[in-house]
C-alpha positions as CSV (number, residue, x, y, z in Angstrom):
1,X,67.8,-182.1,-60.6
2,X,66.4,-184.8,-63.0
3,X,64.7,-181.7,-65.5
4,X,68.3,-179.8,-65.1
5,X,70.0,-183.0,-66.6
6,X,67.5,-183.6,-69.4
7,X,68.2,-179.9,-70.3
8,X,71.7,-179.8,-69.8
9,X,71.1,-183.5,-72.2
10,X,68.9,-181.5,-74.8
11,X,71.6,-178.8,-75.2
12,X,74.6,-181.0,-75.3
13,X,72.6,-183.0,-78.1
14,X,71.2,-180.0,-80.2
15,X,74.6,-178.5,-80.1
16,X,76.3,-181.3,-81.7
17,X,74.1,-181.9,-84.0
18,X,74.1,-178.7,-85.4
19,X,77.7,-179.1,-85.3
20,X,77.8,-182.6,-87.6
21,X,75.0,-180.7,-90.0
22,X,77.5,-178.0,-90.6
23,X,79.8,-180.4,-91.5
24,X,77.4,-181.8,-94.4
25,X,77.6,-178.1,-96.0
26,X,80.0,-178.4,-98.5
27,X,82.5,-174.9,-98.5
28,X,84.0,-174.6,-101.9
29,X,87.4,-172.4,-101.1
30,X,89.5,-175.2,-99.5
31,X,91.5,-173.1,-97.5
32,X,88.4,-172.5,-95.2
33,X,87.1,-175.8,-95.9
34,X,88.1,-177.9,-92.5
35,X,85.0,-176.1,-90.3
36,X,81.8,-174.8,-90.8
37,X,79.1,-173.3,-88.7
38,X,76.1,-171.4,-89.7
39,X,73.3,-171.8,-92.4
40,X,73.1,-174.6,-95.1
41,X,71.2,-175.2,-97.7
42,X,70.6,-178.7,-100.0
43,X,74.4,-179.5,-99.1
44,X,75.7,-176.4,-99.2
45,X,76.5,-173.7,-97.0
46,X,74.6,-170.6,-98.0
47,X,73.3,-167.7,-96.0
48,X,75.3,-166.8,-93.2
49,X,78.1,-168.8,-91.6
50,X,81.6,-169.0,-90.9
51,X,84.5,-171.3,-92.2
52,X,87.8,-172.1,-91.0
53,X,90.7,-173.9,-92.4
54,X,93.6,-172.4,-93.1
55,X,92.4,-169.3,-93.4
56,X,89.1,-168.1,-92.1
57,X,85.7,-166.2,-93.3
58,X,82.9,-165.1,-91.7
59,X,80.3,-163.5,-93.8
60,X,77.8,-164.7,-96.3
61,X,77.9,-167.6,-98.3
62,X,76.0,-168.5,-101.6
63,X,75.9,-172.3,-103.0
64,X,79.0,-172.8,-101.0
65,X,81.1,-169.9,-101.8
66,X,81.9,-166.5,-100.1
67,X,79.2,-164.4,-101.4
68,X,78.2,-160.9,-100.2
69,X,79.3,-159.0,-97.0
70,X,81.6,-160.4,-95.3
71,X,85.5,-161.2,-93.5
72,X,88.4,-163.3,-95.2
73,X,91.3,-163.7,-92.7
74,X,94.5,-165.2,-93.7
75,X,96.6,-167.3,-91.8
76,X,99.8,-164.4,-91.5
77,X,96.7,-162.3,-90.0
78,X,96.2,-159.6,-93.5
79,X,92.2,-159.7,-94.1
80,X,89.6,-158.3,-96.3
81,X,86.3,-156.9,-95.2
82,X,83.4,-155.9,-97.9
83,X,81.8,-157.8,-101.3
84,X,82.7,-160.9,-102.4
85,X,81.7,-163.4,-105.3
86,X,81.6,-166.7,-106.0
87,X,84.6,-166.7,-103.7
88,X,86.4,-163.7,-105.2
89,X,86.9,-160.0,-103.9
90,X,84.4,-158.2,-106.0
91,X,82.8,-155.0,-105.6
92,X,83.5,-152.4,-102.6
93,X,86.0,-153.8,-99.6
94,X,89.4,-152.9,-97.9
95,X,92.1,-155.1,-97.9
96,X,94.8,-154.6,-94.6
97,X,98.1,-156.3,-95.0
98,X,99.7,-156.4,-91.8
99,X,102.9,-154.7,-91.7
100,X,105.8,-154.5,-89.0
101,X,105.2,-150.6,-88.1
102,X,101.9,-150.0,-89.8
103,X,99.4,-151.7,-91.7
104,X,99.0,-151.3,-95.4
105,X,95.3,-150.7,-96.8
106,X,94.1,-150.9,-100.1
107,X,90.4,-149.5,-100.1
108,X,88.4,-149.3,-102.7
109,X,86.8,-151.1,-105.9
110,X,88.1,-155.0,-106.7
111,X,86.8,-157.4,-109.5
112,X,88.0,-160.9,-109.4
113,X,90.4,-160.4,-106.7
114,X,91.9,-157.6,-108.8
115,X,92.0,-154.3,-106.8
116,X,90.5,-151.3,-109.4
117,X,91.4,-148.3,-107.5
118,X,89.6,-146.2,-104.5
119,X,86.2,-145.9,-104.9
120,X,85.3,-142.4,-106.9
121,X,83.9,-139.2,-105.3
122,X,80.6,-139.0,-105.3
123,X,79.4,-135.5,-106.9
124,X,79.3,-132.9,-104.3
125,X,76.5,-130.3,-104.1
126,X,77.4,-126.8,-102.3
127,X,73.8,-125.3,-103.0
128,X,70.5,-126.0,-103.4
129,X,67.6,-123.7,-103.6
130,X,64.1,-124.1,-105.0
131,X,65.1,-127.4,-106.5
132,X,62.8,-130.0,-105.5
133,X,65.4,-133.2,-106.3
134,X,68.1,-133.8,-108.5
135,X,69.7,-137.0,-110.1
136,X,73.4,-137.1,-110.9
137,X,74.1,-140.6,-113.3
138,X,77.5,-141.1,-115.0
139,X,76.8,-142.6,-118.6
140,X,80.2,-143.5,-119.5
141,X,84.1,-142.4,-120.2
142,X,84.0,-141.5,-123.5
143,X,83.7,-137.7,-123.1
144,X,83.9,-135.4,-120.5
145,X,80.6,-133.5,-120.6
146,X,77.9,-133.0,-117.7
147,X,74.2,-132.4,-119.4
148,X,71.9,-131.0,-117.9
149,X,68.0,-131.8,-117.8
150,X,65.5,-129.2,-116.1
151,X,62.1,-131.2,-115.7
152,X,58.6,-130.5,-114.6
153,X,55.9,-133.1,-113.6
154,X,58.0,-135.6,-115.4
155,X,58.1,-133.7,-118.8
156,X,60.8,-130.7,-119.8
157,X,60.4,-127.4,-117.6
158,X,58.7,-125.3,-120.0
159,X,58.3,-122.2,-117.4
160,X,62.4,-121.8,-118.2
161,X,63.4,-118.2,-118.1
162,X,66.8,-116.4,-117.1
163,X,68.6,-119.8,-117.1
164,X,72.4,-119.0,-116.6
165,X,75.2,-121.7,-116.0
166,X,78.7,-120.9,-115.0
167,X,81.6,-123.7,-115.0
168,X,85.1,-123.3,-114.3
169,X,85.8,-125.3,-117.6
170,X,84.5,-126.2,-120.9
171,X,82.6,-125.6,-124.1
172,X,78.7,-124.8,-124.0
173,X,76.7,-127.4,-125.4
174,X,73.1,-128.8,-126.4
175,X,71.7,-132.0,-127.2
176,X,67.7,-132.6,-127.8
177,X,66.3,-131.2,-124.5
178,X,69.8,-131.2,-122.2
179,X,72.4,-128.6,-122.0
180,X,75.5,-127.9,-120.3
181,X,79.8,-128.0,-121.4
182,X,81.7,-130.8,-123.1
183,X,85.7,-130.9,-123.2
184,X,85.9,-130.3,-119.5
185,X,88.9,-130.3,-117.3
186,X,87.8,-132.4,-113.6
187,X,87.4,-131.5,-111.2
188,X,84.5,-129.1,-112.2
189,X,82.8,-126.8,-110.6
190,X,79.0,-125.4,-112.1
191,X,76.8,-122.9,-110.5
192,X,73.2,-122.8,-112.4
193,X,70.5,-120.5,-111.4
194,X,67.2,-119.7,-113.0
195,X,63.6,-118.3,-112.7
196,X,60.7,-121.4,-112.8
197,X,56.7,-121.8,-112.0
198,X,56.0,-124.3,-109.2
199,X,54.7,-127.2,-110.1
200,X,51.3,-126.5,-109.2
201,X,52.2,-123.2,-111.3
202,X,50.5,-121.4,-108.6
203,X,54.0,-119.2,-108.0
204,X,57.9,-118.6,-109.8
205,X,60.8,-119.3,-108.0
206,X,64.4,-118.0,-108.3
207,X,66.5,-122.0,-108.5
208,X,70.0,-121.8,-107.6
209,X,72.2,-125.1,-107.6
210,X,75.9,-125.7,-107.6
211,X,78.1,-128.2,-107.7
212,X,81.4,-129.9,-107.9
213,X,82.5,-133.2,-109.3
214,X,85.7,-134.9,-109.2
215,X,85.7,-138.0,-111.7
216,X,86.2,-137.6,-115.5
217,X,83.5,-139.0,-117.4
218,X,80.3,-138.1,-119.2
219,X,77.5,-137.1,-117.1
220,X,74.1,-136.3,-116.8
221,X,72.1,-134.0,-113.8
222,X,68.3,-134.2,-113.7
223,X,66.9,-131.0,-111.8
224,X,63.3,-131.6,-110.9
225,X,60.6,-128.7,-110.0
């Protein structure tokens, strides 16, 4: 009976004190300021934790603010789940705003609590054959082009023959090394398909890759052999 006591003692002890160090970690969103539980760090709270006030997070925090993953709940019960900063909705996260028949969601990109849009398509591929990897990076808005590299051991594929492309819009085009269709209409659809050595250049291959993407912009594919 007397070791249950000093247990049941040790518990009730370590539990409050963890309780009055959370509330030495400083939260700096004061509507979740009133409560905190969870990780601190030279005053403030940082790692994970949870706050309460008015509202109420539960996520990550950084040098006292919501930062990273995590849950902001508002008092009338709308929340947002996904990236924060420095306090602010930034990056990938759905906001629900609680509605009398259904729920309203806004899901996508945000940057400083400003909601950008949905998040874009990714680039779909439909086929892939004799293509060891491939890269798809977006290098900007300005045109609406997709360039295509074909590379070998890290250098241009200089076994190349029988290369044929066919898109569903645009001009042909070349620059340096890449080539591929400028003024295109999106969504775009481009099936390429050509003859290559291996790597080892032991044997030639017939490559055949298509693809679709969705968002305007200027990009650039990489297919590696």
């Amino acid at each position: 009976m007397k070791h249950l006591l000093s247990l049941l003692f040790f518990i009730l002890f370590y539990g409050f004190s963890q309780f009055v160090n959370a509330q030495d970690c400083k939260v700096l969103v004061l509507k979740i300021d009133s409560i905190y539980t969870g990780k601190c760090k030279k005053g403030f709270a940082h790692g994970k934790g949870t706050a309460i006030g008015e509202d109420t997070y539960k996520g990550k925090f950084v040098k006292g603010w919501p930062s990273g993953k995590g849950t902001y709940t508002w008092a009338n019960g709308d929340s947002y789940t996904g990236d924060f900063q420095e306090g602010k909705r930034f990056g990938e996260g759905k906001l629900t705003i609680k509605g009398i028949d259904r729920d309203s969601i806004m899901d996508g990109l945000w940057e400083n609590d400003i909601y950008l849009g949905a998040k874009p398509k990714k680039p779909k591929v439909i086929i892939k054959e004799q293509i060891d990897r491939y890269t798809f990076r977006k290098i900007g808005d300005g045109k609406d082009r997709v360039l295509i590299n074909f590379l070998q051991n890290g250098l241009p594929n200089k076994t190349l023959e029988n290369l044929t492309i066919n898109t569903s819009s645009g001009t042909e085009t070349r620059l340096g090394n890449s080539t591929g269709y400028e003024f295109i209409d999106f969504p775009v659809t481009i099936r390429v398909s050509y003859s290559t050595m291996n790597k080892l250049n032991t044997m030639r291959h017939e490559a055949l890759f298509e693809f679709k993407i969705t968002e305007p912009g200027d990009w650039v594919l990489n297919l590696v052999n």
